[in-house]
C-alpha positions as CSV (number, residue, x, y, z in Angstrom):
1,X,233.6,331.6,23.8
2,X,237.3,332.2,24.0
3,X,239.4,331.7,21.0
4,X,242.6,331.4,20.7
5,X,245.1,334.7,20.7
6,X,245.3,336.4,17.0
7,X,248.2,338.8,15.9
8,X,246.0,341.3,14.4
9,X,245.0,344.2,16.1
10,X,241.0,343.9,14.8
11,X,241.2,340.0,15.6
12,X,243.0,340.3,18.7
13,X,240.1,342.8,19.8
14,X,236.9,341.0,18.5
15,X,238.5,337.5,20.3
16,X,238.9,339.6,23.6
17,X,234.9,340.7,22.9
18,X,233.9,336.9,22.4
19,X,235.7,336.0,25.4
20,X,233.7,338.6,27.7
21,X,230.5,337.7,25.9
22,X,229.7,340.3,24.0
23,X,228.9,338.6,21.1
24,X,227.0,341.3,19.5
25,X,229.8,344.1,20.0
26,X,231.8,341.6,18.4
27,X,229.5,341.1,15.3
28,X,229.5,344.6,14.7
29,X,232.7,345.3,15.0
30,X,233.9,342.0,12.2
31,X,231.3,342.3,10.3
32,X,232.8,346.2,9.4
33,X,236.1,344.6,9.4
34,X,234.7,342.3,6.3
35,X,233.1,344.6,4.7
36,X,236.5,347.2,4.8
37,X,238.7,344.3,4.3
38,X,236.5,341.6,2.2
39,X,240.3,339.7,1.2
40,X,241.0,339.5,4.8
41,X,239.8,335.5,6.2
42,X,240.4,336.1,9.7
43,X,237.2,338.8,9.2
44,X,234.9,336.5,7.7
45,X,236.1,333.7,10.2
46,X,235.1,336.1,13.5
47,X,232.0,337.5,11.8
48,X,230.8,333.8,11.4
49,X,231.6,333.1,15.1
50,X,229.6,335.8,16.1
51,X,226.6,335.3,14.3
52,X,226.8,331.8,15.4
53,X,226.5,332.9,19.3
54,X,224.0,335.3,18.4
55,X,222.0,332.0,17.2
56,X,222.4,332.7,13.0
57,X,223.8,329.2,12.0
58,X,223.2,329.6,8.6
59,X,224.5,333.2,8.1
60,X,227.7,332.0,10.2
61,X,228.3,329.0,7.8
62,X,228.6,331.4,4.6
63,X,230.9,333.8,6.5
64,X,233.3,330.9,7.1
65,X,232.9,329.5,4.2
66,X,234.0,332.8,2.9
67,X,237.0,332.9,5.1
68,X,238.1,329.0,4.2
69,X,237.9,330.1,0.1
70,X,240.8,332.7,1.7
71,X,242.4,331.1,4.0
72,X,242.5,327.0,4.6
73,X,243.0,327.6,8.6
74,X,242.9,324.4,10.7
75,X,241.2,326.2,12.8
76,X,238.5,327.9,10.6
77,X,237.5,324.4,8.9
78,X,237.4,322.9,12.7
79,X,234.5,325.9,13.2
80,X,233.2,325.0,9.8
81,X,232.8,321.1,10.5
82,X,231.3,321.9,13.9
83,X,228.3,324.4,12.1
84,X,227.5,322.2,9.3
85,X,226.9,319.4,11.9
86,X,224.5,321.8,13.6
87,X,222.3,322.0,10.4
88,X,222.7,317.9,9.4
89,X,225.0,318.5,6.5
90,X,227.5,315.8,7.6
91,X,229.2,314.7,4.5
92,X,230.6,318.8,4.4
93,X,231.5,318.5,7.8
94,X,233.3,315.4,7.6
95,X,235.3,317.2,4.4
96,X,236.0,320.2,6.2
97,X,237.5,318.1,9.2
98,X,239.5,316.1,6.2
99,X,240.9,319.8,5.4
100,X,241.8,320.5,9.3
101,X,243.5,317.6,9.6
102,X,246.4,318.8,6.9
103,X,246.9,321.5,9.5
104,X,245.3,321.3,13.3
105,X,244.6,324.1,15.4
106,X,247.0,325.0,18.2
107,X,244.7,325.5,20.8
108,X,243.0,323.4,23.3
109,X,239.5,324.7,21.9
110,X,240.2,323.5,18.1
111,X,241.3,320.6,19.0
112,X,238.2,319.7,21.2
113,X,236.2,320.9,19.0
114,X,237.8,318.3,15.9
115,X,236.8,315.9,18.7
116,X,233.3,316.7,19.0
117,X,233.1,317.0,15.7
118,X,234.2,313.3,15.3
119,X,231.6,312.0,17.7
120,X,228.8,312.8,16.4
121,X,229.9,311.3,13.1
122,X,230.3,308.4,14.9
123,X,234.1,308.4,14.8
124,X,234.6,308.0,18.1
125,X,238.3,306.8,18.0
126,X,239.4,309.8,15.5
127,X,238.0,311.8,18.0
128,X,240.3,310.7,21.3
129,X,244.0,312.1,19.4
130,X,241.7,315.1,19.4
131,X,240.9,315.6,22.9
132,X,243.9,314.3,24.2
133,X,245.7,317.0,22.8
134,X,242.9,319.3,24.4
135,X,243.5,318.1,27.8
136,X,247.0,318.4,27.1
137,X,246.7,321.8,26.2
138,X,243.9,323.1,28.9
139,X,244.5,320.1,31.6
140,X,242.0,323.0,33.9
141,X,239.2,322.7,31.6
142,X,236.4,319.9,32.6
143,X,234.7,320.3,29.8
144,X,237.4,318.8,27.8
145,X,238.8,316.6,30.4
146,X,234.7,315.2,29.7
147,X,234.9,314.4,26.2
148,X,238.1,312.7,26.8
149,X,236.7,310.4,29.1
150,X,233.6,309.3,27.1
151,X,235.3,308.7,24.2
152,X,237.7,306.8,26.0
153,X,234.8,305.2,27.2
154,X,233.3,304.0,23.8
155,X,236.6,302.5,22.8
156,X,236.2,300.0,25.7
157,X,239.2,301.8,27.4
158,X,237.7,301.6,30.9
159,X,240.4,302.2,33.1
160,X,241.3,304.9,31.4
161,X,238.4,306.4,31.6
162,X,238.2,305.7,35.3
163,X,241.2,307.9,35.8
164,X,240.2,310.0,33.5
165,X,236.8,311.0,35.2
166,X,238.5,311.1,38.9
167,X,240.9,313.2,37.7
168,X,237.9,315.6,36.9
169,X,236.2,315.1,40.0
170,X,239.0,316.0,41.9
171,X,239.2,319.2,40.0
172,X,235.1,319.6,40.3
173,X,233.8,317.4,42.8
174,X,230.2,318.4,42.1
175,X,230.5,317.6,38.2
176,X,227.1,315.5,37.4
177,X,228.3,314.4,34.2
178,X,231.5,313.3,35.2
179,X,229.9,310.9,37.9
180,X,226.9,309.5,35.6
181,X,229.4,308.6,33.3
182,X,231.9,306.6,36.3
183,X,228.9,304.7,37.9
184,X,228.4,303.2,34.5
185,X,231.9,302.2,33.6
186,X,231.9,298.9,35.3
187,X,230.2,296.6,38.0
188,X,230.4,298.5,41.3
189,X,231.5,296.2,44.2
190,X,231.1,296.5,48.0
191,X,235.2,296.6,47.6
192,X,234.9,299.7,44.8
193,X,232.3,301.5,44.4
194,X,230.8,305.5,45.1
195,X,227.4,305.1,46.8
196,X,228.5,307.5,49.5
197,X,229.9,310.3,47.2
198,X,227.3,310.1,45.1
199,X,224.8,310.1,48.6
200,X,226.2,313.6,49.5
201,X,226.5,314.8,45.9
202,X,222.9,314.4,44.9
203,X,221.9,315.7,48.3
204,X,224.4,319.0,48.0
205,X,222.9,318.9,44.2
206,X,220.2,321.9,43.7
207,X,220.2,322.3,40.0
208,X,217.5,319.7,38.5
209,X,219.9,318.1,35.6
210,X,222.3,317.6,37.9
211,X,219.5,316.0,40.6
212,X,218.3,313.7,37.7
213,X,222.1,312.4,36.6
214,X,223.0,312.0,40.0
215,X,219.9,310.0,40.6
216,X,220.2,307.7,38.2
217,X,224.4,307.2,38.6
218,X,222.9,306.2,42.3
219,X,220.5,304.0,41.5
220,X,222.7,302.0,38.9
221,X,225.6,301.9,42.2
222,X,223.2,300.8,44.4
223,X,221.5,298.2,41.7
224,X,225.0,296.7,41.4
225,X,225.4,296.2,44.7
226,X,222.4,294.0,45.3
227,X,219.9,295.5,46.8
228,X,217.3,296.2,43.8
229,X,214.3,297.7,45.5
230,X,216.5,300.8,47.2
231,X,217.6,301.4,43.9
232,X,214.2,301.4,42.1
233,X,213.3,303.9,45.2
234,X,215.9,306.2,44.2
235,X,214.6,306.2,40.4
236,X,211.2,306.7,41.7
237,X,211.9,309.8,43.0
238,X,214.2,310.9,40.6
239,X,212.2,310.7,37.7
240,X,209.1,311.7,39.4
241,X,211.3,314.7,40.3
242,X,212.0,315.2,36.5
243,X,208.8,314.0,34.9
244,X,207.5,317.6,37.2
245,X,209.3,319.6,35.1
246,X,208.3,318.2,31.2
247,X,205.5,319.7,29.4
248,X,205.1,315.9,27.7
249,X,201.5,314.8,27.4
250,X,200.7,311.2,26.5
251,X,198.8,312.3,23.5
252,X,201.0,313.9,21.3
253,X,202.7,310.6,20.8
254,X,199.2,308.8,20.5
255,X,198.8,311.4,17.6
256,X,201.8,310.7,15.7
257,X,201.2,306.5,15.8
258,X,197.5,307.6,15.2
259,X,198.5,309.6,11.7
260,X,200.8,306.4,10.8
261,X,198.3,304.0,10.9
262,X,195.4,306.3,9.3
263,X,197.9,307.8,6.6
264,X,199.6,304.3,5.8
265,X,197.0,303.3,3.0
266,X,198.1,306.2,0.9
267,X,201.6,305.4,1.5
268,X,201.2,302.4,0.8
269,X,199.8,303.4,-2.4
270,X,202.1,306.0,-3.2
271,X,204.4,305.8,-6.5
272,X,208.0,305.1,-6.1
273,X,210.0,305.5,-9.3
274,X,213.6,304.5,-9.5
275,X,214.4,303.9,-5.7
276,X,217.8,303.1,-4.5
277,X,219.2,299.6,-5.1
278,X,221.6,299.8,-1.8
279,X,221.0,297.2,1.2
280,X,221.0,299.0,4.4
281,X,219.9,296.7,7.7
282,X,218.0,298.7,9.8
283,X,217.5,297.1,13.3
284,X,214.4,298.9,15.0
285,X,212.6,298.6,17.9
286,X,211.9,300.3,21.7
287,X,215.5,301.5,23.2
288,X,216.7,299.0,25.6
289,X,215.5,295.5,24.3
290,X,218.5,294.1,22.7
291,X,219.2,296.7,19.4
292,X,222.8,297.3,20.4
293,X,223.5,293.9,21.1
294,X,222.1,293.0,17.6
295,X,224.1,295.6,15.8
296,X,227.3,294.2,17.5
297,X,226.3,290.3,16.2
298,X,225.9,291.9,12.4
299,X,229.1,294.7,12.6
300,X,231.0,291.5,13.5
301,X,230.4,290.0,10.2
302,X,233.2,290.8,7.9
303,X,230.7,292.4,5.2
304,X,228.8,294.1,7.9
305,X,230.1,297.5,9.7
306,X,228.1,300.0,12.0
307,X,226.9,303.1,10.9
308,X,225.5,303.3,14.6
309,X,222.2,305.4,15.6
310,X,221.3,307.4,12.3
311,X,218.8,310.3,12.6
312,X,219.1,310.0,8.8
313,X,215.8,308.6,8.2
314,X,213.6,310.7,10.2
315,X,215.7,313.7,8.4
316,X,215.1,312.4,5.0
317,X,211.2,312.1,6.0
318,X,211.0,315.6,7.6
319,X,212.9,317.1,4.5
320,X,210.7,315.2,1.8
321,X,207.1,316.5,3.7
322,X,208.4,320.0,3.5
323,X,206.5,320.8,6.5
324,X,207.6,323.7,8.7
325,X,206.9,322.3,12.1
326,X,209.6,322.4,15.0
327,X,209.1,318.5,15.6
328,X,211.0,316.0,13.4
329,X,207.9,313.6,13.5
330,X,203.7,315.1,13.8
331,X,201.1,314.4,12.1
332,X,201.3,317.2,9.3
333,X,204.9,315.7,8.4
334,X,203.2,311.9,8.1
335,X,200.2,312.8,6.2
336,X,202.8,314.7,3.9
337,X,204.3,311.1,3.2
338,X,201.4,310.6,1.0
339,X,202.7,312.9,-1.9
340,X,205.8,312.5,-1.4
341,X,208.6,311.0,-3.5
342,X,209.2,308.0,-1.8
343,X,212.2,307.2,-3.7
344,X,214.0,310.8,-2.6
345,X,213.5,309.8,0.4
346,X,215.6,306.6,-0.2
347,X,218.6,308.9,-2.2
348,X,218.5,311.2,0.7
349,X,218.2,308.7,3.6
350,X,221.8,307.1,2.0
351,X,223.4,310.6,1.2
352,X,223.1,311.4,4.9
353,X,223.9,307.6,6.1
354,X,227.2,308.1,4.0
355,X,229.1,310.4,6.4
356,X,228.6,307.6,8.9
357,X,229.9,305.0,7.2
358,X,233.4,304.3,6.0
359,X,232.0,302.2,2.5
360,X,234.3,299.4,2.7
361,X,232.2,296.7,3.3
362,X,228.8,296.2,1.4
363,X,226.4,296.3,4.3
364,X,225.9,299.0,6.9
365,X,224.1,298.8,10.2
366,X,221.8,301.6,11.5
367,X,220.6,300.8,14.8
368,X,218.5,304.0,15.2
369,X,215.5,302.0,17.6
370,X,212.5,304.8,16.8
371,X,213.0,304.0,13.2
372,X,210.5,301.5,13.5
373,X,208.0,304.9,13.2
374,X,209.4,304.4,9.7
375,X,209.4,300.6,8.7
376,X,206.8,301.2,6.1
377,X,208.3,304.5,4.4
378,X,211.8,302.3,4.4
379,X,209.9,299.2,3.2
380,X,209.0,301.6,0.0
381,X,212.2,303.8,-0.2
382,X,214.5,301.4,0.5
383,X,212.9,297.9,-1.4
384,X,216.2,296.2,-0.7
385,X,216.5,297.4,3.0
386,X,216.9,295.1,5.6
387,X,214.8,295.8,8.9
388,X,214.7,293.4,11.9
389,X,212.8,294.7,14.9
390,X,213.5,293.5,19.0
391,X,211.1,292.2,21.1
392,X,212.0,292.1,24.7
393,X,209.4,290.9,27.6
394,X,206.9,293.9,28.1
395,X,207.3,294.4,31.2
396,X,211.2,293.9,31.1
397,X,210.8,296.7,28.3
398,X,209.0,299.0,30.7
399,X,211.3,298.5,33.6
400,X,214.2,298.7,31.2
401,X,213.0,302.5,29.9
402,X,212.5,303.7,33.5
403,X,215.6,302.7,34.6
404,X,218.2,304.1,31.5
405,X,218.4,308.1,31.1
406,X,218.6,308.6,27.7
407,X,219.4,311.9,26.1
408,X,218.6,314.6,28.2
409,X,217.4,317.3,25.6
410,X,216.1,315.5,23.1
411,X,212.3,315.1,23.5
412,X,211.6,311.6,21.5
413,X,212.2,309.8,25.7
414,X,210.2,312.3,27.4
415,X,207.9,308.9,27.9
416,X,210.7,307.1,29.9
417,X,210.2,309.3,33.0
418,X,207.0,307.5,34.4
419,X,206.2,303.8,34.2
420,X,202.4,304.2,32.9
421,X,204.2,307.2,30.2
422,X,206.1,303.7,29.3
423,X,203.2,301.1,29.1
424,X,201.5,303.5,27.2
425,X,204.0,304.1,24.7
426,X,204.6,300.2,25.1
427,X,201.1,299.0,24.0
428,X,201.1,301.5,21.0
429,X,204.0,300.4,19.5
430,X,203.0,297.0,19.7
431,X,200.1,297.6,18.0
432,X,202.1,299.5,15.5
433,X,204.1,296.2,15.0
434,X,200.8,294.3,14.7
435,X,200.5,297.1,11.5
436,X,203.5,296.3,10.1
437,X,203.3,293.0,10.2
438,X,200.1,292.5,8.4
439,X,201.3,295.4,5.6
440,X,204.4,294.3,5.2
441,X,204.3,289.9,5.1
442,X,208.1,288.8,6.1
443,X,209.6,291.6,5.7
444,X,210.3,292.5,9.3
445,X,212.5,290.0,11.3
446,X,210.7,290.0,14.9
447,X,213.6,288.9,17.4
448,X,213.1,288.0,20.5
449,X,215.9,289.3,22.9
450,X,215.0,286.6,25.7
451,X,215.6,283.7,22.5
452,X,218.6,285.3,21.3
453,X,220.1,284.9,24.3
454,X,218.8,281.9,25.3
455,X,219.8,280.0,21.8
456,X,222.4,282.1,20.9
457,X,223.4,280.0,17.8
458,X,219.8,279.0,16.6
459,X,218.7,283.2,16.4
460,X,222.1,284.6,15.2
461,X,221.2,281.8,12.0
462,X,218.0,283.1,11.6
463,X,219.4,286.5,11.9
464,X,222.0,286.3,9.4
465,X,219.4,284.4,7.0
466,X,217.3,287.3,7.0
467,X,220.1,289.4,6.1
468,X,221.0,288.0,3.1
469,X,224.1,287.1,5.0
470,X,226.4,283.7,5.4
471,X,227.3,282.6,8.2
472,X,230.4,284.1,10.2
473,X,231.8,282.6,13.5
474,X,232.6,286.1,14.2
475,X,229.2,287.1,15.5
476,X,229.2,284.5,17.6
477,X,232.2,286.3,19.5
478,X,230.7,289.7,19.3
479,X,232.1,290.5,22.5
480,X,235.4,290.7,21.1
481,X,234.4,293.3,18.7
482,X,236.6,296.2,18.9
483,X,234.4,299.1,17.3
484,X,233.3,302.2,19.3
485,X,230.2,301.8,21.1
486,X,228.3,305.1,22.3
487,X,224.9,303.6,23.5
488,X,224.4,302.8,27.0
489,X,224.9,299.0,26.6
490,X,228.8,299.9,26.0
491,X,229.6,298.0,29.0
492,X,227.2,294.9,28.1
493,X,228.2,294.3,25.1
494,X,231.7,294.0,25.5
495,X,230.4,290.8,28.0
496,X,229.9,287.3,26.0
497,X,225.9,286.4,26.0
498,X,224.0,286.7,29.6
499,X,220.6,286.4,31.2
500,X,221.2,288.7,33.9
501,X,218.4,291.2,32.4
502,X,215.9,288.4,31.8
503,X,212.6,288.6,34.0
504,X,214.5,291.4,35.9
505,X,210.9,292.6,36.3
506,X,209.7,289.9,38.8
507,X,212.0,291.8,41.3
508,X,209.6,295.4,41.5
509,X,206.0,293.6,40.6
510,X,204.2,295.6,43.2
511,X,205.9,298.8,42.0
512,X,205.0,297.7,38.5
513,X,201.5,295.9,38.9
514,X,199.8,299.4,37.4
515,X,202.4,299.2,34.1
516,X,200.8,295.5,33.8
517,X,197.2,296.1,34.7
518,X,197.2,298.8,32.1
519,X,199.2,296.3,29.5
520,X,196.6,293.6,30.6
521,X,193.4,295.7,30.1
522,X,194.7,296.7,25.8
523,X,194.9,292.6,25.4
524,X,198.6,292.2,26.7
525,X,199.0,289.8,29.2
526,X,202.2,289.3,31.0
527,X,202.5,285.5,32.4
């Protein structure tokens, strides 16, 4: 990590030691600093970037802490905001980047990491002044040129962030990132597009990330160009590649919908005393079936704004079990629920939603799709909480899955790397639906993507009915909607209503006759 040059001798040592890597020599060396010199911030600040390398978050956050209560540094509250999004505390971060912004760092690493700080609050346009000025400042560094791109990105400045990425790529031709993140900017044409640099890319390409974005940024170029069935060739082999190299099993997410339907009973059962009055709309579903689309219909009503995708809920969940597993979601952590305070859930859920959220309007959107894990605990902590779920065509669902990369690290997709993965996942959802449904009588708006688009009008009425909401031309236009999007359907959505994506399945159905015999044999037939 290199930091920014520092006029004291001790600093302008322990810097040059974090800059080499030696994070430990560097520990050692400010934490005897702070403890010879405990008025002196600049010791607490370097002790807390050191114990942060060496992987001791929490430690790291008290040290800086310690040097903000002596110093308010732009730079040390940039750090700050940047750690206490590492441990979910949000609402600090955000007042720490509040603080940094009375005084900003100077350096091209502050400054990106303001930005960074900013998009994962969801603040995606505060975050662009941010990296601008970090591009400005280190116009070598690809990381930074990066972030400047993607949030250009998600504030629908495409061409911008065409430039922005070739610039890049001219600097590091073999940057993965930077060309998954050009392929899905725009429409290729046969007049623009990258099939053959991407071709010799993914073939030069040895480590597997790399392998997998490049696979999938081919694919997409080659989809758009018209010739489907090469493209779904490509993400055959790409994810078949990638699936080699997960330890997922099946099974562990048969377990967890397995605990949710045996543990609901007591749940349902389960006192709730004083819960929250607030009106939250959660819009649920499987990823890739309409939920972004949704949340720009309601964020286009004027008492509506987006929160975007929350992992509030399943934080609030994991915090109120008080189990000690790695996983967010298991079975210990659901048969928890039971005993739980329902209704501290709800306060909690809306303390961490807050950070997200700028509280002008009196509805907020979370568009999290796996929080339909959660409809029943939400149902309970959250009795005035809005929750619609999408329903897209099975097999358009499937094929939908296989063909988006989603997060790379996170291990809630781990499915989406093999088709049967998907139908499995697919059919136990459903049947978690079928759950909810029963349990929870009208609650849950079921909307189905193929008649929202179809009848546009008619399902945006029954949306906004079961809302609590009037009617607003506005969501008709949701195209026009100017917020950030950061989801993969950033490109759709800034389209007015098409039908490109409906029955896209009846291209592949020999590749994806298994995904529908299995679908077929659990009682879901696909006409």
């Amino acid at each position: 990590m290199t930091l920014p040059a520092q006029a004291h001798p001790h600093g302008a040592a322990i810097r040059l030691m974090l800059a080499r890597g030696d994070h430990h020599a560097a520990f050692a060396a400010a934490d005897q600093w702070r403890n010879a010199a405990p008025a002196d911030a600049e010791a607490h600040f370097l002790a807390g970037i050191s114990a942060a390398l060496l992987g001791k978050v929490t430690a790291a956050i008290v040290m800086i802490e310690a040097a903000v209560t002596r110093q308010a540094d732009g730079e040390y509250h940039a750090q700050l905001a940047r750690l206490y999004t590492l441990v979910r505390r949000d609402r600090d971060a955000a007042r720490s980047l509040a603080v940094a912004e009375l005084s900003p760092p100077g350096d091209a690493l502050g400054r990106d990491t303001m930005g960074c700080v900013y998009a994962r609050l969801g603040d995606h346009a505060a975050s662009l002044p941010h990296f601008d000025a970090a591009v400005r400042l280190a116009p070598a560094n690809t990381a930074f040129r990066y972030n400047q791109a993607a949030a250009l990105s998600f504030v629908g400045r495409q061409e911008a962030a065409e430039a922005a990425l070739e610039a890049l790529l001219a600097l590091t031709p073999e940057d993965a990132r930077a060309h998954h993140l050009l392929a899905g900017l725009r429409r290729q044409t046969p007049e623009r597009n990258h099939v053959e640099r991407l071709s010799h890319a993914r073939e030069a390409a040895r480590a597997p990330n790399d392998r997998l974005l490049l696979g999938y940024a081919l694919a997409k170029e080659i989809d758009d160009l018209a010739d489907p069935h090469a493209a779904l060739a490509v993400l055959v082999e790409t994810n078949a590649e990638h699936r080699a190299t997960l330890p997922y099993r099946f099974a562990d997410d048969a377990a967890n919908f397995d605990a949710i339907e045996s543990c609901w009973p007591r749940i349902a059962e389960a006192r709730v005393n004083d819960a929250p009055s607030a009106a939250p709309i959660f819009i649920t579903g499987m990823p890739r079936t309409g939920t972004t689309l949704v949340d720009r219909i309601l964020s286009s009503h004027p008492h509506v704004e987006s929160a975007g995708e929350l992992q509030a809920m399943p934080l609030a969940v994991k915090l109120a079990a008080g189990t000690r597993s790695r996983t967010v979601l298991d079975p210990d952590t659901i048969a928890a629920l039971a005993t739980a305070d329902l209704s501290a859930i709800g306060r909690d859920y809306l303390g961490r939603a807050a950070a997200h959220v700028g509280g002008v309007k009196p509805r907020f959107v979370d568009k999290f799709p796996g929080n339909f894990l959660y409809a029943g605990v939400i149902a309970r902590a959250l009795p005035n909480a809005t929750i619609i779920c999408l329903r897209r065509n099975p097999m358009d669902t499937i094929l939908a899955n296989f063909r988006n990369l989603f997060a790379i690290g996170s291990r809630y997709y781990d499915y989406s790397y093999d088709l049967l993965d998907i139908a499995a996942y697919y059919h136990r959802f459903d049947r978690l639906m079928t759950l909810w449904r029963e349990a929870l009588p009208g609650r849950i708006l079921e909307l189905d993507y193929e008649a929202l688009v179809s009848e546009q009008t008619r399902e945006t009425a029954r949306l906004l009915d079961h809302c609590g909401l009037g009617w607003s031309d506005a969501c008709l236009d949701f195209h026009i909607n100017s917020a950030p999007v950061s989801t993969p359907s950033a490109a759709q959505v800034r389209r007015p209503l098409y039908k490109d994506a409906v029955d896209r399945w009846r291209r592949h159905t020999d590749a994806l006759a298994p995904a529908r015999d299995f679908l077929a044999a659990r009682g879901i037939v696909v006409d």
